[in-house]
Backbone bond lengths (Angstrom), bond angles and torsions (degrees), N, CA, C in turn:
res aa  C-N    CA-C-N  psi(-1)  N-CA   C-N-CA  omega(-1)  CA-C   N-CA-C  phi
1 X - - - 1.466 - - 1.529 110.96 -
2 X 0.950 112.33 128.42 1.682 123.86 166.85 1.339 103.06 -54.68
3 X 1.366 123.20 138.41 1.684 129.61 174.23 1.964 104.92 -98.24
4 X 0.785 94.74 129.53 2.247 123.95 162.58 0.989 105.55 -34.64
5 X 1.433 117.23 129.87 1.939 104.15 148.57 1.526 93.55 -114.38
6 X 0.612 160.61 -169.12 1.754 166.07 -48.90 1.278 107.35 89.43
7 X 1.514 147.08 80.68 1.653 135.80 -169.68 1.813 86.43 -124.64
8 X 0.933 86.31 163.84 1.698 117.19 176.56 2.121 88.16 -120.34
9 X 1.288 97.53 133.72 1.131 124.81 165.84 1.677 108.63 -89.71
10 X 1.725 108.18 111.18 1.622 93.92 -174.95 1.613 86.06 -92.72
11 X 1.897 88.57 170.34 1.605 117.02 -150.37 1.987 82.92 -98.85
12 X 1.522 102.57 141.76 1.499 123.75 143.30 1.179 123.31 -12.42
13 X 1.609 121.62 146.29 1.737 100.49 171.01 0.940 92.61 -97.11
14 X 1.785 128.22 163.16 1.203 155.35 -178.29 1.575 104.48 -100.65
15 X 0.864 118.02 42.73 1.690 90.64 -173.65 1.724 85.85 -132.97
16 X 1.911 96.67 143.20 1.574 119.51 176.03 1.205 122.56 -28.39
17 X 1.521 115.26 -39.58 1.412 91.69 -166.62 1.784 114.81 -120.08
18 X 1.187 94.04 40.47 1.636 123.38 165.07 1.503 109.59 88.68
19 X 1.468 133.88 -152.67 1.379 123.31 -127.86 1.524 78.38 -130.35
20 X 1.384 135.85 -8.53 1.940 137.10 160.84 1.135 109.41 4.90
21 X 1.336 127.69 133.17 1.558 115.97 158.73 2.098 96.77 -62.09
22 X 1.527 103.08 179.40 1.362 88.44 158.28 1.312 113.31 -123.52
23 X 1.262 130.69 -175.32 1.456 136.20 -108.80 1.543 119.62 -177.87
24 X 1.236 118.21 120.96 1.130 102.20 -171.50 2.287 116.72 143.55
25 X 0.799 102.95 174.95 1.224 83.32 178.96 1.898 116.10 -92.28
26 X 1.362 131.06 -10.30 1.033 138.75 164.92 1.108 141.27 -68.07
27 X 1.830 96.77 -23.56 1.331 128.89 177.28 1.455 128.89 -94.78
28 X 1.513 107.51 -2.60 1.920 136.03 -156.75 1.388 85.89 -52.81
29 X 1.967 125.32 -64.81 1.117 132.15 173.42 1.532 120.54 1.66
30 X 2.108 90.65 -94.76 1.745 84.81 173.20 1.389 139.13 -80.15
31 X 1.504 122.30 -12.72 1.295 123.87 142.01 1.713 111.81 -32.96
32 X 0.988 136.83 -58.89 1.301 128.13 -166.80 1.836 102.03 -62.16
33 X 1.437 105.93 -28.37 1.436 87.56 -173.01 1.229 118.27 -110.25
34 X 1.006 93.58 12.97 2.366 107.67 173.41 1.626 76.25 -87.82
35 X 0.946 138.46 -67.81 1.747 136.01 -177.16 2.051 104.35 -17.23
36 X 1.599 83.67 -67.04 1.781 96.31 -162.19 1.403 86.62 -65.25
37 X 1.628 134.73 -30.77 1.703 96.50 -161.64 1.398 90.65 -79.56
38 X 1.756 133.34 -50.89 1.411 118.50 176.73 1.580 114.57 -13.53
39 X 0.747 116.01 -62.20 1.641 127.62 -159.04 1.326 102.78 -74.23
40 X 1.448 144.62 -49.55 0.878 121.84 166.54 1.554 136.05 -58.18
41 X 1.156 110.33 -35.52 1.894 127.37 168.97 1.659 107.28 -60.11
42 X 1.688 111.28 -12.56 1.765 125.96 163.12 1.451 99.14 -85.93
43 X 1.123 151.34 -52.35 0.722 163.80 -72.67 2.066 101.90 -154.04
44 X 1.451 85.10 -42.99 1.721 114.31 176.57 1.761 102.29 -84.43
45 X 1.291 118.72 -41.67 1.459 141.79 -154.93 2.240 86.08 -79.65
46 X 1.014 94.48 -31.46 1.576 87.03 -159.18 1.290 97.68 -105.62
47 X 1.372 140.41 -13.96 1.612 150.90 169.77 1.834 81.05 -59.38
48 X 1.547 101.81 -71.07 1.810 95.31 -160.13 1.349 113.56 -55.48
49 X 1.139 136.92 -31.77 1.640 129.42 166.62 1.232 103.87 -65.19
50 X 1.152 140.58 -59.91 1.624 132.99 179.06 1.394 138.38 -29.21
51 X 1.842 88.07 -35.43 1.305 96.16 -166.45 1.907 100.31 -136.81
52 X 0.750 100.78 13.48 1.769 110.05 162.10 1.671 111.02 -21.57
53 X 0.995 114.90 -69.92 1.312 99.69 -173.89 1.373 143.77 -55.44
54 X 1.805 96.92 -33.56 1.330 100.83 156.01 1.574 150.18 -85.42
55 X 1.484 75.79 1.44 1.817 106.83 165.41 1.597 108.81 -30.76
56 X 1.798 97.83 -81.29 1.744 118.99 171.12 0.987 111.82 -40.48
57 X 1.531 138.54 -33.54 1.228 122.95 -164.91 1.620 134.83 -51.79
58 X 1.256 127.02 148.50 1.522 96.92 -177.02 1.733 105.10 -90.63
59 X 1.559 114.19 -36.78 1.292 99.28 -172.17 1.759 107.74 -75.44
60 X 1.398 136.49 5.64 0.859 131.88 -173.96 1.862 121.83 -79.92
61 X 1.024 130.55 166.40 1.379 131.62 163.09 1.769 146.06 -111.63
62 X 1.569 88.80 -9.54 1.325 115.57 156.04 1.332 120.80 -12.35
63 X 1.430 123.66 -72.40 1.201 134.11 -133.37 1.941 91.98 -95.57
64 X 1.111 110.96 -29.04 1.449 130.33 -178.63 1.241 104.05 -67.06
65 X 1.601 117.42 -59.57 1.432 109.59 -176.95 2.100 111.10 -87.30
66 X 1.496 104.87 21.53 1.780 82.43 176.37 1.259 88.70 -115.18
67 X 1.976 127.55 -21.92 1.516 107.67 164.89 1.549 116.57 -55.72
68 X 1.362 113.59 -47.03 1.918 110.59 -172.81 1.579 98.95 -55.75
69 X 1.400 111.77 -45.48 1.868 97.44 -178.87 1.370 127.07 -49.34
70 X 1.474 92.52 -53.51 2.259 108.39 154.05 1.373 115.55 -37.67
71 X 0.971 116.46 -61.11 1.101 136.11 -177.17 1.593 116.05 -39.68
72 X 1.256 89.91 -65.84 1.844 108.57 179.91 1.299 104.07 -72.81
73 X 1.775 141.21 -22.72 1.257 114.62 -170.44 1.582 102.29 -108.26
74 X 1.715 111.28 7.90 1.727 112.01 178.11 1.491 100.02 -82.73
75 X 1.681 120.59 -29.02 2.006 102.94 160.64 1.223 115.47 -51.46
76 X 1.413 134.60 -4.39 1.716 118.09 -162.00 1.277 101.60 -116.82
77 X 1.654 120.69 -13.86 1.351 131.93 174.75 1.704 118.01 -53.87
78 X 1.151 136.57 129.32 1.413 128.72 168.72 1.825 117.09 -173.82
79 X 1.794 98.01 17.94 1.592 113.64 159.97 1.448 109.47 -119.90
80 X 1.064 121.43 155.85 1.475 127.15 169.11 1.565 125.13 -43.33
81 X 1.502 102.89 -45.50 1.613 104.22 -168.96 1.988 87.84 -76.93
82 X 1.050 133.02 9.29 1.323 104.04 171.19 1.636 100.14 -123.98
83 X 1.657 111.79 -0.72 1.744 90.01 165.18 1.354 93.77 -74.07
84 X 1.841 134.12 -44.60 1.506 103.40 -171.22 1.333 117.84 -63.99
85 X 1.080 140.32 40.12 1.645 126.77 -158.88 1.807 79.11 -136.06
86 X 1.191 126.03 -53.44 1.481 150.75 -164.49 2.049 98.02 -58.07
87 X 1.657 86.01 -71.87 1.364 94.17 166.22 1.626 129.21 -53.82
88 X 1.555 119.56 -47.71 1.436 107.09 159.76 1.586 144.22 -53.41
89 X 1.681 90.19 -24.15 1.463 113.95 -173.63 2.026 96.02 -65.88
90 X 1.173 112.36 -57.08 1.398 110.70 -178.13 1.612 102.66 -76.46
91 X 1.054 150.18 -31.68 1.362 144.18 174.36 1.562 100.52 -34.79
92 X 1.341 113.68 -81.16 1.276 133.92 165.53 1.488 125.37 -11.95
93 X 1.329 108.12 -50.71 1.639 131.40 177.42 1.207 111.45 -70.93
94 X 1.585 119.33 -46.97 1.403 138.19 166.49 1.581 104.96 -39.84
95 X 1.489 110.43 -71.01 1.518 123.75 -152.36 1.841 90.81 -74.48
96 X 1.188 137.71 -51.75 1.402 130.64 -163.27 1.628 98.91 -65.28
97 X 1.450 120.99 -43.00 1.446 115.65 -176.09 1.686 105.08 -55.75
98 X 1.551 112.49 -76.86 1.160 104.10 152.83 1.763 146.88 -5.20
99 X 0.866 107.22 -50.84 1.988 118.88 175.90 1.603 84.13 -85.54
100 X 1.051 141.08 -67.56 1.516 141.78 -154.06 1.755 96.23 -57.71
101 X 1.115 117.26 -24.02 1.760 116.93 -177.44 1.275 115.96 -68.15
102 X 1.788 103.84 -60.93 1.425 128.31 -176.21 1.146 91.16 -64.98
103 X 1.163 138.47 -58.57 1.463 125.76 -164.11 1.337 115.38 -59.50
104 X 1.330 130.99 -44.01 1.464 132.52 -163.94 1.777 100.38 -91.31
105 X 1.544 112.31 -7.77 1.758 98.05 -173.30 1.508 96.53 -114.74
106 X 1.754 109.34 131.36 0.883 136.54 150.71 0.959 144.72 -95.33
107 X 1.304 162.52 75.18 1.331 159.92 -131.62 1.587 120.77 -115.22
108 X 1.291 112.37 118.81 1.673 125.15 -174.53 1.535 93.77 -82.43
109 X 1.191 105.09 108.29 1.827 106.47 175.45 1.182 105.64 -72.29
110 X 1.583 94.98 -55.21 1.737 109.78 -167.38 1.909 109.21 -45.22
111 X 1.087 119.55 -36.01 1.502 152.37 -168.21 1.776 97.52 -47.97
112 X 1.618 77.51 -76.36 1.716 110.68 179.73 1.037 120.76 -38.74
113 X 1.781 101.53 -47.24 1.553 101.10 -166.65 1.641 113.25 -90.08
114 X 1.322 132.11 14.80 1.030 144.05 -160.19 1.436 107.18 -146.11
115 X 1.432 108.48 -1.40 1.619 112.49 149.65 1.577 114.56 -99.56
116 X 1.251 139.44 0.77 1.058 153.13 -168.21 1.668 117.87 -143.21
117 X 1.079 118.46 33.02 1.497 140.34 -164.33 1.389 102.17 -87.36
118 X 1.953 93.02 -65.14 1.537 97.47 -175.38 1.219 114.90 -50.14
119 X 1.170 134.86 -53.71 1.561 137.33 -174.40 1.981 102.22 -33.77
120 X 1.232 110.84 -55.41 1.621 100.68 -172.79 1.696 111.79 -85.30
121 X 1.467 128.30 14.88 1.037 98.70 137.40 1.379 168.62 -173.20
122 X 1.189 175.20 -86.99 1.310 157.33 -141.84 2.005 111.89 -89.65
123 X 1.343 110.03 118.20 0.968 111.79 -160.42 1.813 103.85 -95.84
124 X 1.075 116.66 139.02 1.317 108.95 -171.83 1.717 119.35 -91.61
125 X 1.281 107.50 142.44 1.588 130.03 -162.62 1.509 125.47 -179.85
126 X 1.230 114.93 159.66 1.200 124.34 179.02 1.803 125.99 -71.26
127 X 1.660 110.17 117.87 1.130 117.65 -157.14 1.634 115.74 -67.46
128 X 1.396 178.29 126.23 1.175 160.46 -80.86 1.666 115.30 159.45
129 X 1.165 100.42 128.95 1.829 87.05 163.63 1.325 117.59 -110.95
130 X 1.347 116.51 130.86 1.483 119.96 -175.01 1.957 111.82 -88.40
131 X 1.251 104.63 115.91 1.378 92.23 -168.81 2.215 90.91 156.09
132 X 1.536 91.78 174.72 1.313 99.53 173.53 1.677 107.20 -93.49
133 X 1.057 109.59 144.85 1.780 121.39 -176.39 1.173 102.48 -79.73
134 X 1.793 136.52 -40.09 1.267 127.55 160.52 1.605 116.68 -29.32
135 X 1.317 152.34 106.62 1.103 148.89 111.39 1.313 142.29 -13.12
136 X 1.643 116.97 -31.22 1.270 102.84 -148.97 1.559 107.80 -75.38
137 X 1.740 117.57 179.86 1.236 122.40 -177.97 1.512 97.56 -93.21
138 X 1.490 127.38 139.50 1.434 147.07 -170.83 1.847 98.58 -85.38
139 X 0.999 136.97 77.52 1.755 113.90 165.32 1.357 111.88 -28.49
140 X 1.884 97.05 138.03 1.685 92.24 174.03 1.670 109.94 -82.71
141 X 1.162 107.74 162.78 1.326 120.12 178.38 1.864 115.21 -72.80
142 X 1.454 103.29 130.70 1.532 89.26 176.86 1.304 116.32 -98.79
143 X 1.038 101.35 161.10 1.539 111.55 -165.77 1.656 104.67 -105.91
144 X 1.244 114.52 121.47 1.308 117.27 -175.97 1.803 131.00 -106.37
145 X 1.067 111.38 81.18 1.884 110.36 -143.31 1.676 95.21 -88.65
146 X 1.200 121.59 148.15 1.089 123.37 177.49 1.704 117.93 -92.07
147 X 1.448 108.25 171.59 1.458 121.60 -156.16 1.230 111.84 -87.05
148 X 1.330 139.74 108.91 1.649 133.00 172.78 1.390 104.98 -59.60
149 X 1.610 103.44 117.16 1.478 93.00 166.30 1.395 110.42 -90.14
150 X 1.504 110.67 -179.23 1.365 125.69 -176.40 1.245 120.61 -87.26
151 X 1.619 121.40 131.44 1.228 121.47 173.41 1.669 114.19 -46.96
152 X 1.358 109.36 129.75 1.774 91.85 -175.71 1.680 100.53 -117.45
153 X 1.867 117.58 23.47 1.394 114.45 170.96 1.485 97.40 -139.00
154 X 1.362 123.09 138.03 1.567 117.14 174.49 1.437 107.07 -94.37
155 X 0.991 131.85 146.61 1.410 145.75 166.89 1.365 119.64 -138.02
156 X 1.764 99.81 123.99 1.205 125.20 -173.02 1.988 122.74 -82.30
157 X 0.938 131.21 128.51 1.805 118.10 -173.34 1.138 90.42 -54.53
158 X 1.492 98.33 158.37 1.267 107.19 152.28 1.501 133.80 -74.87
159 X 1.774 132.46 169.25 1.591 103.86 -164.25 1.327 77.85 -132.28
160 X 2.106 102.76 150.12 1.126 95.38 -173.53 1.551 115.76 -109.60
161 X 1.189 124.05 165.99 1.803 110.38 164.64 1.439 120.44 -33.66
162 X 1.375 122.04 99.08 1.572 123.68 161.65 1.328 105.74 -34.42
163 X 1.225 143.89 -41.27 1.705 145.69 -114.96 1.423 73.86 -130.15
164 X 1.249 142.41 -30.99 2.002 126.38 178.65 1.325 109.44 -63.11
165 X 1.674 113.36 -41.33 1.245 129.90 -164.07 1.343 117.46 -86.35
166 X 1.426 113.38 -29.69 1.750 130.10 164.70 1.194 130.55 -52.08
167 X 1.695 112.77 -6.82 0.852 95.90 -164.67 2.026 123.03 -99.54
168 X 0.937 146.71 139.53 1.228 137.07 -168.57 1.508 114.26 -63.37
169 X 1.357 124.53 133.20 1.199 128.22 -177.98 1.719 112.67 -93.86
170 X 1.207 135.31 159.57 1.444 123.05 -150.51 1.967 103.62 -82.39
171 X 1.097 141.84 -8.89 1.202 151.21 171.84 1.894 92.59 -77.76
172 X 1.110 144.38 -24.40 1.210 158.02 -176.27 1.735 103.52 -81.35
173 X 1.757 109.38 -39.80 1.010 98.37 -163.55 1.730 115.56 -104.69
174 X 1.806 82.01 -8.91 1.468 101.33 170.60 1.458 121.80 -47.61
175 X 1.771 96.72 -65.85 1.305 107.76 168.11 1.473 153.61 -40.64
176 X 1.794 97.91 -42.15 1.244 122.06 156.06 1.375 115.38 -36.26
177 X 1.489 118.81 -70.23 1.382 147.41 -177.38 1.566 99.00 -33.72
178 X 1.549 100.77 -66.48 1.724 108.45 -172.09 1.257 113.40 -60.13
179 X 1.631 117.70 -31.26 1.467 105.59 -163.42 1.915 98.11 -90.91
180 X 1.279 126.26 2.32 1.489 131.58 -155.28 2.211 66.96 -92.57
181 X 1.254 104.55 -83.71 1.456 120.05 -173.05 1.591 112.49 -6.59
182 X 1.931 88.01 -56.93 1.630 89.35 178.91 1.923 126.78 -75.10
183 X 1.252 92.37 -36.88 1.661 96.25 157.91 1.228 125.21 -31.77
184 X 1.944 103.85 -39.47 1.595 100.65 -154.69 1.372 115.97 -99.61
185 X 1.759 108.45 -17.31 1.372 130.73 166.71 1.141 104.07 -111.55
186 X 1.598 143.62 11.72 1.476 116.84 167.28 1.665 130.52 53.76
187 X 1.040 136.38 -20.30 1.470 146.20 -167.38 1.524 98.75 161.66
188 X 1.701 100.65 124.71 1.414 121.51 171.85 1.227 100.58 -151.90
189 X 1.486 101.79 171.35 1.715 111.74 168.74 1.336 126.06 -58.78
190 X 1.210 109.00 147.44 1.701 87.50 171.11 1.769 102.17 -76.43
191 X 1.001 134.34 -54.05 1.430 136.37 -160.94 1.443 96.94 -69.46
192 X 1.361 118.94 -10.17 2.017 91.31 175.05 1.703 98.77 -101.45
193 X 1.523 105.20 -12.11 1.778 103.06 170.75 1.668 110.48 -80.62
194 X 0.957 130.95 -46.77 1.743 123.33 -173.96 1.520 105.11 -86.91
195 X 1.257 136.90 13.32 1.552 130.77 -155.60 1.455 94.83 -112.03
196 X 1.378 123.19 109.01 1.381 140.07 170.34 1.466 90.88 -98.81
197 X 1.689 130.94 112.62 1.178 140.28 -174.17 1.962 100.19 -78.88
198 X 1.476 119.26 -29.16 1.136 125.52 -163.73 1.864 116.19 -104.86
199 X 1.300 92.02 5.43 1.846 99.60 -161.43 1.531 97.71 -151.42
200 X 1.478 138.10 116.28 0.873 128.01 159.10 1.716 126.84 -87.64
201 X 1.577 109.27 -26.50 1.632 97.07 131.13 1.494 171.00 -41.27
202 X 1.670 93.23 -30.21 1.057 119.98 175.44 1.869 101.48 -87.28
203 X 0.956 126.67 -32.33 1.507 134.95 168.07 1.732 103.21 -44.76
204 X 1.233 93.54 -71.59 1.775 114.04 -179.02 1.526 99.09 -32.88
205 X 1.092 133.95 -65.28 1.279 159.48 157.57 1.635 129.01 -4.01
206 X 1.127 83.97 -61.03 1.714 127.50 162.31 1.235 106.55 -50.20
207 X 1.416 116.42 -81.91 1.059 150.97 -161.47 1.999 97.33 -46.07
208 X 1.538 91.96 -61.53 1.516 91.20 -177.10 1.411 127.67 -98.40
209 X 1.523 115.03 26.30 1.347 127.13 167.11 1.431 90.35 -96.81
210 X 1.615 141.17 -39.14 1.306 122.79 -167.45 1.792 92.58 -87.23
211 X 1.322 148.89 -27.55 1.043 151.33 -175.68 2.262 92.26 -52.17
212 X 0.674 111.62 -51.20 1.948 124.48 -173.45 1.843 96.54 -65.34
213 X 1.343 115.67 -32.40 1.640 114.78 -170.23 1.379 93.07 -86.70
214 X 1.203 110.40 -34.17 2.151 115.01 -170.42 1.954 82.72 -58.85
215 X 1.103 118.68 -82.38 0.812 153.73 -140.74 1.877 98.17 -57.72
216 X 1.197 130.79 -60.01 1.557 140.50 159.33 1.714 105.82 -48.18
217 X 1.284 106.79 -17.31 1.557 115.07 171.05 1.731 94.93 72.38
218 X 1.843 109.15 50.41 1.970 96.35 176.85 1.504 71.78 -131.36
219 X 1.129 138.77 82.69 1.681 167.86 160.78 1.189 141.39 149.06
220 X 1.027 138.26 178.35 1.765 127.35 -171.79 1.721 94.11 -142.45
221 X 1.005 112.78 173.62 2.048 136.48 142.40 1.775 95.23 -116.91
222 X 1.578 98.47 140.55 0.946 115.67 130.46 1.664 127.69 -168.76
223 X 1.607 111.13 137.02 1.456 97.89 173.06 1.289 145.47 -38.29
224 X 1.428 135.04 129.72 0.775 133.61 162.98 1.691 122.39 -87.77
225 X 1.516 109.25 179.94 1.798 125.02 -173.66 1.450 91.98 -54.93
226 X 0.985 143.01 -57.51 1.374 126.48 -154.32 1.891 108.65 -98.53
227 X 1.789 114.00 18.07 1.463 135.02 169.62 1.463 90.56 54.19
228 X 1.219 121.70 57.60 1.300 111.12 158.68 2.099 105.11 -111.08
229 X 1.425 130.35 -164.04 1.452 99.56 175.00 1.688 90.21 -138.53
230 X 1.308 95.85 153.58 1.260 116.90 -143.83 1.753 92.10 -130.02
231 X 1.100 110.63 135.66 1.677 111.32 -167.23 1.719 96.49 -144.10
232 X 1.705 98.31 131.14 1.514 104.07 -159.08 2.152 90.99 -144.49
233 X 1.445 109.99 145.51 1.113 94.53 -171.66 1.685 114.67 -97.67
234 X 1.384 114.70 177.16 1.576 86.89 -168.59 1.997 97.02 -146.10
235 X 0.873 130.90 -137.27 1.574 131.21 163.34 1.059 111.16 -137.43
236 X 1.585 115.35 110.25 1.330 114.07 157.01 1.671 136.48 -11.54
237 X 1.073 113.89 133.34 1.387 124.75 170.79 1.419 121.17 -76.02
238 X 1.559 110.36 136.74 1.262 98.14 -178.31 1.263 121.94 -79.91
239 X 1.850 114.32 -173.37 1.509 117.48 175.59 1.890 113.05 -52.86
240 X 1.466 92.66 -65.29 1.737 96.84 -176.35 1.438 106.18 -39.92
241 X 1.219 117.36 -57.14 1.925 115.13 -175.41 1.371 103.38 -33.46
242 X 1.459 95.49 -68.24 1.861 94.55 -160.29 1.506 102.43 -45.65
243 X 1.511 117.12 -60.96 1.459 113.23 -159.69 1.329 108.82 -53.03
244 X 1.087 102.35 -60.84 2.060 108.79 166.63 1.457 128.32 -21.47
245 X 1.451 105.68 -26.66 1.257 124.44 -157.09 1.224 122.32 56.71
246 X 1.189 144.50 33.48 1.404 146.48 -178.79 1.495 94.09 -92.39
247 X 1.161 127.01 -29.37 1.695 109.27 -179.13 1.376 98.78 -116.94
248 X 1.684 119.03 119.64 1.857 106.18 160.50 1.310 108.75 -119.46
249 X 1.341 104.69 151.56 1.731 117.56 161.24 1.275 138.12 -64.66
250 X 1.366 118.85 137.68 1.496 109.42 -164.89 1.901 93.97 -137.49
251 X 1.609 114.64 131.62 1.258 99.47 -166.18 2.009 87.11 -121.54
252 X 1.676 79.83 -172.19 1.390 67.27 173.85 1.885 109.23 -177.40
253 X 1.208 121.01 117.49 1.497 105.69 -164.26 1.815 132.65 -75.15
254 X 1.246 101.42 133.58 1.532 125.60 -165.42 1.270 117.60 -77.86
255 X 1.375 142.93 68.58 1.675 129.75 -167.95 1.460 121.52 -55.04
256 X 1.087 128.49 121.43 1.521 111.38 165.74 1.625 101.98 -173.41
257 X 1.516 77.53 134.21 1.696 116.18 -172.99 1.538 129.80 -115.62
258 X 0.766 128.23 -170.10 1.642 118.01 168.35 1.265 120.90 -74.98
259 X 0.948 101.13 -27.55 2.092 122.76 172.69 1.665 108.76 -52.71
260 X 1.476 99.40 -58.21 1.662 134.59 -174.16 2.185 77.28 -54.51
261 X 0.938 119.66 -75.16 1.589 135.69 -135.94 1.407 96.88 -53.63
262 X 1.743 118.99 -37.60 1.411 133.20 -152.74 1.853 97.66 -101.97
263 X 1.385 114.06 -4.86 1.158 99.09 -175.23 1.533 92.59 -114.60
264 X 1.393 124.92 -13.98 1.702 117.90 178.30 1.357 80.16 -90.73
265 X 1.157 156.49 -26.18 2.228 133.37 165.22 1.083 101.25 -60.46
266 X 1.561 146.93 -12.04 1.418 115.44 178.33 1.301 103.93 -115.37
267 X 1.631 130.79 -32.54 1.450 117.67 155.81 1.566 132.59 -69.57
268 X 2.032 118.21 12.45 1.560 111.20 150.39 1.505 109.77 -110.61
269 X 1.201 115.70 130.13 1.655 116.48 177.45 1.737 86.70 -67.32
270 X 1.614 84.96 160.56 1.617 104.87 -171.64 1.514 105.43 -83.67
271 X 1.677 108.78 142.37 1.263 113.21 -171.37 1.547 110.99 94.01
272 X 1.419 113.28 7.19 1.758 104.48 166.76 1.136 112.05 -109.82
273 X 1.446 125.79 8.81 1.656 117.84 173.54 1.143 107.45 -66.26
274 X 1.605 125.90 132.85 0.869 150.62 131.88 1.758 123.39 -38.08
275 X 1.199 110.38 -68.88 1.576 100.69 179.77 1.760 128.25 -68.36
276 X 0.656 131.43 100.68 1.615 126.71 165.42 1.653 130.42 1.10
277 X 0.997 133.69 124.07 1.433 135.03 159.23 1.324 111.37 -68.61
278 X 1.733 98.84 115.20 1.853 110.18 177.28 1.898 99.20 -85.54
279 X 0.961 102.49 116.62 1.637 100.51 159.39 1.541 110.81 -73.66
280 X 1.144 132.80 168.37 1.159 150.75 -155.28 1.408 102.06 -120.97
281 X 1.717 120.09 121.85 1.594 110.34 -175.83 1.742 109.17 -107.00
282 X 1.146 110.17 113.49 1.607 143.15 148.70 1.264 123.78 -30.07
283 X 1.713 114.65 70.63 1.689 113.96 177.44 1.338 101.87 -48.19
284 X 1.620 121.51 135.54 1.093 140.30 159.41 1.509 104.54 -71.31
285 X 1.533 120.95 141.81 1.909 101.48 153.71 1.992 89.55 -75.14
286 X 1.664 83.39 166.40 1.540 96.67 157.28 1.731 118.73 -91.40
287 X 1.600 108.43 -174.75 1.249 102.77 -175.86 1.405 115.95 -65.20
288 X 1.428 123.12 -15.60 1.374 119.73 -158.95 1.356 106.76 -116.38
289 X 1.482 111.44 12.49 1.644 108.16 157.62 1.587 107.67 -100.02
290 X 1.367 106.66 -25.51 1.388 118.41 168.87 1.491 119.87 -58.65
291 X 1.070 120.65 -52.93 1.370 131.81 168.86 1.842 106.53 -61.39
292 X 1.330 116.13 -35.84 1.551 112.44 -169.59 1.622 95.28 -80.85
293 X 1.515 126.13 -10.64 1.389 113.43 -166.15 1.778 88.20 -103.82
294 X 1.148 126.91 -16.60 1.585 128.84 165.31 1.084 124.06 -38.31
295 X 1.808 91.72 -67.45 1.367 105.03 176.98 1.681 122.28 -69.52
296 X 1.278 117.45 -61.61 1.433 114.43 -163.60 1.875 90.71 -102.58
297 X 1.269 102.06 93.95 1.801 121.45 154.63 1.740 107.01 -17.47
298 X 1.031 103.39 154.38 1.399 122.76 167.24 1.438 126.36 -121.53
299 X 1.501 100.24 136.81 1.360 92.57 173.52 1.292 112.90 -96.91
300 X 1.747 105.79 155.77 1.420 110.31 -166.08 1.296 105.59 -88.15
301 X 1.155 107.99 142.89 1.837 119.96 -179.84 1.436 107.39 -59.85
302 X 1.313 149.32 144.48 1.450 146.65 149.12 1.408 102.75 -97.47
303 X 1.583 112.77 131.84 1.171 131.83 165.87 1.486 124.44 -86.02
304 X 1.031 100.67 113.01 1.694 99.89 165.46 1.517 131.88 -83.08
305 X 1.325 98.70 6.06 1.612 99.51 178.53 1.426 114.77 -86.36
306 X 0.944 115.30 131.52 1.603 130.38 157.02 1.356 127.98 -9.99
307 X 1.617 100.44 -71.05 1.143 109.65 177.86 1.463 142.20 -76.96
């Protein structure tokens, strides 16, 4: 058996201005004796090659008295160049015990395995079938699905008003608007086309009715010389192109915030918007909800909110 050491790994020095021996004429003292322990842990280093063989030995004592020497000079250790000296010293001890093992053990496999044979095999007992002793074959079950009868009345959907469904929704009419604009000027700004000076909703608005024309490919962006972006309308591409791949899309994301809104109002002088101000339309009641709220009073709602 290989014998244990039990070592404590001592810790690094901590101090600022790194792990230096020190130096100097005040210091000659322990400099001289970081020297002598070096030399002895050489000194230890060259005992274990010397005497290697009797290291392994069992009746020997060697190996007992070069750990206690280790031993005794790892209290005096507390710079680096002597943990590596500390650490090589047992490396050494490690690797010669080691080679002295492999070297001296031989092993008869063939030996081994033919002293331990009997153990693997066939042990005697009664042979068994695992399972149910019933045999028989189970009939499968039939499956009996029933008959769809036949519809015996046809019924047609109902069809609805074309003219409910015709009608354009206001993102529909947005667009229109923008792409008429660009027709009529061909190339404009983008910020004097989406810039509602009076509505920062209505901007938003703007913004994403021409985002649907980019996008159907019946407009473009592109920079101009002075990198501002410049939006011009163009004609859609047809079906065959796209599939063909002769025409692809390229998108690309647009930031804009309220921040964005207040700084395109002070870089367009007033009077260059392009898009229109939508007023907002005001259901009237008629006379005869007016008259029905005459007659039969209302009660007033109570709010429970807070605010």
């Amino acid at each position: 058996m290989v014998p244990t050491v039990n070592r404590e790994t001592p810790t690094s020095c901590g101090t600022t201005g790194g792990c230096n021996e020190a130096a100097g004429t005040g210091n000659s003292g322990v400099t001289e004796e970081r020297r002598v322990l070096r030399s002895k842990y050489l000194t230890v280093k060259n005992r274990i090659s010397n005497e290697r063989d009797d290291i392994s030995k069992v009746d020997s004592d060697k190996f007992k008295s070069i750990i206690e020497e280790v031993d005794g000079l790892q209290q005096l250790v507390t710079k680096p160049r002597e943990q590596v000296a500390d650490v090589e010293a047992l490396f050494d001890i490690a690797n010669t015990l080691v080679d002295q093992i492999v070297d001296a053990t031989s092993l008869q496999w063939k030996e081994i395995g033919l002293a331990v044979s009997h153990v693997f095999r066939g042990a005697s007992g009664i042979c068994t079938t695992i399972g149910p002793m019933n045999t028989e074959v189970k009939p499968c079950k039939q499956v009996t699905r029933k008959k769809r009868g036949r519809p015996t009345q046809s019924s047609l959907p109902e069809e609805l008003d074309e003219s409910a469904t015709e009608g354009k929704t206001d993102t529909d009419k947005n667009m229109a608007t923008v792409f008429n604009i660009l027709r009529k000027n061909r190339k404009v700004n983008l910020q004097t086309l989406i810039l509602n000076r009076n509505s920062f909703a209505q901007t938003v608005e703007n913004l994403f009715a021409l985002s649907f024309l980019i996008k159907d490919g019946r407009a473009e962006i592109t920079v101009g010389e002075k990198g501002c972006h410049l939006v011009s309308p163009k004609n859609a591409p047809g079906a065959n192109a796209i599939l063909s791949g002769e025409v692809s899309y390229s998108h690309f994301s647009f930031r804009f915030d309220f921040g964005d809104w207040k700084l395109m109002l002070a870089s367009i002088e007033d009077g260059e918007e392009l898009m229109p101000h939508r007023d907002k339309v005001n259901v009237q009641p008629n006379s005869d909800s007016v008259e029905a709220q005459a007659i039969n009073p209302t009660t007033p709602i109570k709010k429970l909110s807070r605010n």
